[in-house]
C-alpha positions as CSV (number, residue, x, y, z in Angstrom):
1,X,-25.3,2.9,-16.3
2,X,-25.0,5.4,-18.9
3,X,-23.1,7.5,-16.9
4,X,-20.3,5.2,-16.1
5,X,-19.8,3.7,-20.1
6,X,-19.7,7.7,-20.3
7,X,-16.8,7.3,-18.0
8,X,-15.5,5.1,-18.9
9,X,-15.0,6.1,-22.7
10,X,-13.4,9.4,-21.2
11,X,-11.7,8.3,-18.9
12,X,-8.2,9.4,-19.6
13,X,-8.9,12.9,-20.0
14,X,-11.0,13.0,-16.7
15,X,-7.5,10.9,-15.4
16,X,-5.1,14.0,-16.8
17,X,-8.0,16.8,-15.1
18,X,-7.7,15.2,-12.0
19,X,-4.0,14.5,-11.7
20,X,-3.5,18.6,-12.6
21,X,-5.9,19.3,-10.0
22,X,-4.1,17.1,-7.2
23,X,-0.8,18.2,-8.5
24,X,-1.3,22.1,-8.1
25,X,-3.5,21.5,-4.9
26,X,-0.1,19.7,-3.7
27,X,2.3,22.7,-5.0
28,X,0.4,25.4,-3.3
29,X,-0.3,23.0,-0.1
30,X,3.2,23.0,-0.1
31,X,4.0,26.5,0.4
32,X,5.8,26.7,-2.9
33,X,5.9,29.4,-6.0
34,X,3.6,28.1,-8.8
35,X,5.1,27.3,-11.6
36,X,5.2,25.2,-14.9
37,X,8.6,23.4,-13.8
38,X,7.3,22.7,-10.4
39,X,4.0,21.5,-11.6
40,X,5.4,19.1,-13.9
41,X,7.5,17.4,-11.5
42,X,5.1,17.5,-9.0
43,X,3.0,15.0,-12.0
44,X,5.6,12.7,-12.3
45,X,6.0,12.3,-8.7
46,X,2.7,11.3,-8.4
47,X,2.8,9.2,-11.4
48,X,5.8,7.6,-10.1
49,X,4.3,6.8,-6.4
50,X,1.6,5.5,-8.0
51,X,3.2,3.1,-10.2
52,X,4.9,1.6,-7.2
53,X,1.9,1.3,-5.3
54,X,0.4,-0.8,-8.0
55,X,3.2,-3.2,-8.0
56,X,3.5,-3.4,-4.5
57,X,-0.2,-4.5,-4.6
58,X,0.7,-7.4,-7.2
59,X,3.6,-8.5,-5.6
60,X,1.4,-8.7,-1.7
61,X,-1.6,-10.3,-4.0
62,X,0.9,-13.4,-5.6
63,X,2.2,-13.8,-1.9
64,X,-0.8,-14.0,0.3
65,X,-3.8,-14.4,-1.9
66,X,-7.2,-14.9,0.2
67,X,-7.9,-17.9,2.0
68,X,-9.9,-19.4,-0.7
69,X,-6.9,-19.3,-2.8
70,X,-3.0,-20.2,-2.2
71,X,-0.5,-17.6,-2.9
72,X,3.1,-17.7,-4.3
73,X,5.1,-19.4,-1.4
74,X,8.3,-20.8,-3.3
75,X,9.6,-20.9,-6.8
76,X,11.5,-24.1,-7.8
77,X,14.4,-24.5,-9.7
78,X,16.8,-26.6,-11.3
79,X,19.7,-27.8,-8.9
80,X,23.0,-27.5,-11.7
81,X,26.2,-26.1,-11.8
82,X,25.3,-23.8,-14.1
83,X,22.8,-21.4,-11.7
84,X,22.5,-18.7,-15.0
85,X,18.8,-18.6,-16.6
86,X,17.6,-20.9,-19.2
87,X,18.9,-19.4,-22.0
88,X,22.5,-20.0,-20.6
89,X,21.4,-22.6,-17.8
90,X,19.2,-25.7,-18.1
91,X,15.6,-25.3,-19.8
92,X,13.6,-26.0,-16.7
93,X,10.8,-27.8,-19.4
94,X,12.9,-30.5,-19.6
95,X,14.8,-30.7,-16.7
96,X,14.9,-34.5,-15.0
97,X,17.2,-33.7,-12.8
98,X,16.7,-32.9,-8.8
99,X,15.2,-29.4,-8.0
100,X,16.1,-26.4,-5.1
C-alpha cells in the first residue's frame, strides 16, 4: 500500500522516465540515427496516439456501455427552422415544441 501512494505521488516523473525510455527504444527499433530532433518527435507521436486512444475509449464507453447500463443511442433536438445551436437557435430548456 505504501508503495503505490509512493506511486502515485510520483507519478508524473515515473510517466516522463518511461515515455523517454519507449521513445528511444522506438528510434533505435526503428533503424534510425539518434538524435534530440528525432527523439522529441518521436514523444509527441506517442503523446498524440495516446490522446486519441483515450477518446476513442470515451466515445465506444457513451455508445455501448455494459449491459447493466444503457449507452448513448440518440441525441434529441429541437425540430425549427433555425437548425444553428442554442445561442443562435432555440434554447432546448424551454423548448415546447416537437423534437427530431
Amino acid at each position: 500500500m505504501i508503495a503505490l501512494r509512493e506511486a502515485q505521488k510520483n507519478h508524473e516523473s515515473l510517466r516522463e522516465n518511461n515515455l523517454s525510455t519507449v521513445a528511444k527504444a522506438r528510434v533505435i527499433a526503428n533503424g534510425q540515427l539518434y538524435s534530440e530532433a528525432r527523439f522529441e518527435k518521436e514523444i509527441i507521436q506517442i503523446k498524440a496516439r495516446e490522446r486519441k486512444r483515450k477518446m476513442f475509449r470515451k466515445i465506444r464507453w457513451n455508445l455501448y456501455k455494459p449491459p447493466t447500463m444503457t449507452g448513448l443511442a440518440k441525441v434529441d433536438v429541437p425540430a425549427s427552422e433555425n437548425e444553428e445551436p442554442y445561442p443562435i437557435g432555440p434554447d432546448p430548456k424551454i423548448w415546447k415544441g416537437s423534437w427530431h
